[in-house]
C-alpha positions as CSV (number, residue, x, y, z in Angstrom):
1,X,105.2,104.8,128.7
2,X,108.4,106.0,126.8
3,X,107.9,107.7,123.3
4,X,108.9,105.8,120.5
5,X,110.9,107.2,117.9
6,X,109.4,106.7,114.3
7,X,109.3,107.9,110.9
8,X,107.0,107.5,107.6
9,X,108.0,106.8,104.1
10,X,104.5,107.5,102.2
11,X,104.0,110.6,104.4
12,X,101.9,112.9,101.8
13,X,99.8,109.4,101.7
14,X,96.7,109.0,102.9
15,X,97.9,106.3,105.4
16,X,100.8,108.7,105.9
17,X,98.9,111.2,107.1
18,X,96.5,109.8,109.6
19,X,99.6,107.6,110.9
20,X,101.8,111.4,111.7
21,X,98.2,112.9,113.1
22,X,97.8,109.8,115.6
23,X,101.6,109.9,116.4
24,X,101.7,113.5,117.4
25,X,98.3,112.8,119.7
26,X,100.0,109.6,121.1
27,X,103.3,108.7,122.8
28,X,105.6,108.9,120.0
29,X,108.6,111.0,118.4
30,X,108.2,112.0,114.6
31,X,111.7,111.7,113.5
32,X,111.3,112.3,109.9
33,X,108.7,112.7,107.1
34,X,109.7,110.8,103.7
35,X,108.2,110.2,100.1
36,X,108.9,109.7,96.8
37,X,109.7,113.5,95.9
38,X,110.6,116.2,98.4
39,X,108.2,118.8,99.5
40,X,109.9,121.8,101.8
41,X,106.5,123.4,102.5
42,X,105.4,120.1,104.1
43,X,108.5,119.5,105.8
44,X,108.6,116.2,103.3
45,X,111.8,114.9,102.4
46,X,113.3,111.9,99.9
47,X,114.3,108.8,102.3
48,X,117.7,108.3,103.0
49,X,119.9,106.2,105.7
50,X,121.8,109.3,107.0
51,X,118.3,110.8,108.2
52,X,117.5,107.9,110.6
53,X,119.5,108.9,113.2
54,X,119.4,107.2,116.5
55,X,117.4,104.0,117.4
56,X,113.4,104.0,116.1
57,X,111.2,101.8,113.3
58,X,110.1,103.2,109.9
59,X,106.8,102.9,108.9
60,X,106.4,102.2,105.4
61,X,102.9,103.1,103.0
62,X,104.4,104.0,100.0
63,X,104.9,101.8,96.7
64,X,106.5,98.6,96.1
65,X,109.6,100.7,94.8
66,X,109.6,103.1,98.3
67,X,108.9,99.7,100.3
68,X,112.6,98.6,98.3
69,X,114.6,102.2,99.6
70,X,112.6,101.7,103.1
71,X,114.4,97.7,103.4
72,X,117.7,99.7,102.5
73,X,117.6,102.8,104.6
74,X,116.6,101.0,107.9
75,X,118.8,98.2,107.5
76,X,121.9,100.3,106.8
77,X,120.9,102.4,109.7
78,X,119.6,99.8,112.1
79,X,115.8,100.7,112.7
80,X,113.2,98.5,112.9
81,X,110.5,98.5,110.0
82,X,106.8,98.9,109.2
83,X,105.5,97.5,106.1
84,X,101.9,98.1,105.3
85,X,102.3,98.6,101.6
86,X,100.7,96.5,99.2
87,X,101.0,95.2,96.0
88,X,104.5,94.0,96.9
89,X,106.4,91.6,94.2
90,X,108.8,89.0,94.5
91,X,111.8,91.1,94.5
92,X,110.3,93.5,97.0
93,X,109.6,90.5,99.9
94,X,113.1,89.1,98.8
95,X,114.7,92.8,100.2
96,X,112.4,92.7,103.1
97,X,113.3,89.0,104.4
98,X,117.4,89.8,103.3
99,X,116.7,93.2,105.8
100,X,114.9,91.3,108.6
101,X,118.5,88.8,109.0
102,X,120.1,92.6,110.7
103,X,117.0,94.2,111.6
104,X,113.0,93.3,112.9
105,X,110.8,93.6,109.9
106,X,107.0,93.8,110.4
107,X,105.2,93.1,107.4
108,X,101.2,92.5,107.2
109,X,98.8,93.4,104.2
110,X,96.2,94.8,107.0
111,X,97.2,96.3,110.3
112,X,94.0,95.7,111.8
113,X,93.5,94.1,115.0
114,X,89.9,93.0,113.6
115,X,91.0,91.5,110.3
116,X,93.8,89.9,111.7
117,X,91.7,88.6,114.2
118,X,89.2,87.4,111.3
119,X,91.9,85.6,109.6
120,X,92.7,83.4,112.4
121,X,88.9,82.9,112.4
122,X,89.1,81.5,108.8
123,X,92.4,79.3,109.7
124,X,89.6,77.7,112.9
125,X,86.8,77.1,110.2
126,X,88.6,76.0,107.0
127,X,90.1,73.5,109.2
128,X,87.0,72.1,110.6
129,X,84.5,73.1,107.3
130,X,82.9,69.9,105.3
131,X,84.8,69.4,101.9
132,X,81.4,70.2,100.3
133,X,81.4,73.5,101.5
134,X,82.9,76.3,98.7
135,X,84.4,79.9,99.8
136,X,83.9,83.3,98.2
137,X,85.6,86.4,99.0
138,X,84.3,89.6,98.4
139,X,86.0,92.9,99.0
140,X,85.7,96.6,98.1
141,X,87.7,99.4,97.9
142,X,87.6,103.2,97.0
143,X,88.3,104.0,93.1
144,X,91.8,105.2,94.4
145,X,93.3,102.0,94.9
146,X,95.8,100.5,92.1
147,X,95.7,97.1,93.3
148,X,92.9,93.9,93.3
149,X,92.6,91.8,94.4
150,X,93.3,93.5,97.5
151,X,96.2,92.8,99.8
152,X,93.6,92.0,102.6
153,X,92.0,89.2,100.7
154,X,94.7,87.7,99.5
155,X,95.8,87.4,103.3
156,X,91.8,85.7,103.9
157,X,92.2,83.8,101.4
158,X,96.1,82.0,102.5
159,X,94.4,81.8,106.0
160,X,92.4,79.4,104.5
161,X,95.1,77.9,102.2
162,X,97.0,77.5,105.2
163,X,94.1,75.2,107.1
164,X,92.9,73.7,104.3
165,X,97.0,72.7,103.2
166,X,96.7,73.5,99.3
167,X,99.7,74.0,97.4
168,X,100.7,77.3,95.7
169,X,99.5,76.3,92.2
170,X,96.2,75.7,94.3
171,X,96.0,79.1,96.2
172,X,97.1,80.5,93.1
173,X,93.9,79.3,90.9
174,X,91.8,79.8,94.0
175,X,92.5,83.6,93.7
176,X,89.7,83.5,90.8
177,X,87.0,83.3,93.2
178,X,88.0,86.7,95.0
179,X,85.7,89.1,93.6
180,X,86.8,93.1,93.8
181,X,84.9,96.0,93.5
182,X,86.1,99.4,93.5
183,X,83.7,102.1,94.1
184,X,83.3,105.6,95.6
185,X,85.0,106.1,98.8
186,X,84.9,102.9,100.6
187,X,87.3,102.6,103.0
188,X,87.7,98.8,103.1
189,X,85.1,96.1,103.3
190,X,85.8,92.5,103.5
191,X,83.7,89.3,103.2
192,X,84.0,85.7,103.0
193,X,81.1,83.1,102.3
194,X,81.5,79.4,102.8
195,X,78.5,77.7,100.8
196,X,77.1,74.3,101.4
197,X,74.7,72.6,100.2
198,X,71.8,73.8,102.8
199,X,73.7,76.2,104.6
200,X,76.0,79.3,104.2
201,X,78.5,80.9,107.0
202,X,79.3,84.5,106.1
203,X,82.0,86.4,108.2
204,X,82.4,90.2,107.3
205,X,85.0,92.9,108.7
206,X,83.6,96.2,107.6
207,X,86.1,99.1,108.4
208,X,85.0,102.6,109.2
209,X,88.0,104.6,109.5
210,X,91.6,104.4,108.2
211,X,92.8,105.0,111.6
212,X,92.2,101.0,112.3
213,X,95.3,100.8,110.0
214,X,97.4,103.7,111.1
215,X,97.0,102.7,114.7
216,X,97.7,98.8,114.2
217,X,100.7,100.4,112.2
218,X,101.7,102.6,115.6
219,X,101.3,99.4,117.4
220,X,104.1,97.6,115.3
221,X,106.4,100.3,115.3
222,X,106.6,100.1,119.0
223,X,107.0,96.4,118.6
224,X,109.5,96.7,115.9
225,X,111.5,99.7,117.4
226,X,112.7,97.0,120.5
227,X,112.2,93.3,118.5
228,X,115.3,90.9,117.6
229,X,116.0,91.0,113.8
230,X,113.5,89.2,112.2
231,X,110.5,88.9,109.8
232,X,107.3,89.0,111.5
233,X,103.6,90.2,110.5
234,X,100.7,91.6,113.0
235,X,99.6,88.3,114.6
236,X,103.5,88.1,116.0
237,X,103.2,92.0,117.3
238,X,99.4,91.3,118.5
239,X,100.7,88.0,120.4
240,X,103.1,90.4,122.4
């Protein structure tokens, strides 16, 4: 199998780190480390177009505003991207889907294979779940992360949306009943009850290492360093 070229925006991350360590055991070319401020001794250095040379993808896990210079740099220079980042706003999607029209754009809130394949899971039983059945989602986090709900359960939660065919204003108010704790060192544990009236279903994804995320992220930058332009997100890459 041929290396892939990559590089990492969010490198002095802790994503960004176990992404470089699992490149450099694994068939892949580090082209470039990149975050917000450069760091010599690391061999970090501030993103630009001019230091994607060649053909590869960018993997993005930095912050909604290094996700924005990520869209940039690998568009003007014609690499596929990565985006794992969370938290992402309006504006930030609108650069990624204006990006994906010249280049492939990967974006998923959870690399997983395991959660991804959990949400398709959720699409199977919304769809066939009584109407008097009620869903809960519970996830939790270390202290570290800024955002919550998390990016994960808002994906669960538009897997069900998606089956159950509510409206935004409907997902939106059904947000309330995601329930976020943030605690220690947890790496990222997810849960979602449905609740009958004599019955409950619970599905849970529990993950034990961040490396679950760094090497679905390794996956999608070999998809993304050969795609067509385009916006896709890990069920396209895991379909491949």
């Amino acid at each position: 199998m041929s290396k892939v070229r990559i590089a990492v925006n969010g490198a002095a991350g802790r994503m960004g780190a176990r992404i470089l360590a699992l490149a450099a055991a694994g068939d892949f070319d580090v082209a470039g480390k990149f975050d917000g401020k450069a760091d010599a001794s690391a061999q970090i250095q501030t993103l630009s177009a001019s230091q994607l040379s060649g053909k590869g993808a960018l993997i993005d896990f930095s912050s909604p505003e290094g996700t924005a210079a990520s869209a940039q740099a690998a568009s003007t220079a014609g690499w596929g991207l990565v985006v794992g980042t969370t938290g992402l706003e309006a504006k930030e999607m609108e650069l990624l889907k204006i990006a994906a029209q010249k280049i492939p754009v990967v974006v998923s809130s959870n690399m997983s294979v395991g959660v991804n394949l959990v949400a398709e899971l959720l699409e199977l039983l919304a769809k066939k779940m009584p109407t008097d059945f009620d869903a809960q989602i519970t996830e939790a986090h270390h202290t570290h992360k800024k955002d919550a709900p998390s990016g994960t359960a808002i994906m669960l939660l538009n897997a069900i949306a998606a089956s159950k065919g509510w409206d935004a204003r409907r997902t939106q108010k059904e947000k309330e009943r995601i329930h976020s704790i943030r605690e220690g060192e947890i790496v990222g544990d997810h849960s979602v009850l449905f609740s009958g009236p004599a019955e409950t279903i619970e599905i849970r994804h529990h993950a034990k290492s961040r490396d679950i995320f760094a090497g679905g992220a390794l996956v999608a930058a070999r998809f993304a360093a050969s795609a067509k332009p385009g916006l896709y997100n890990m069920r396209d890459v895991l379909q491949k």
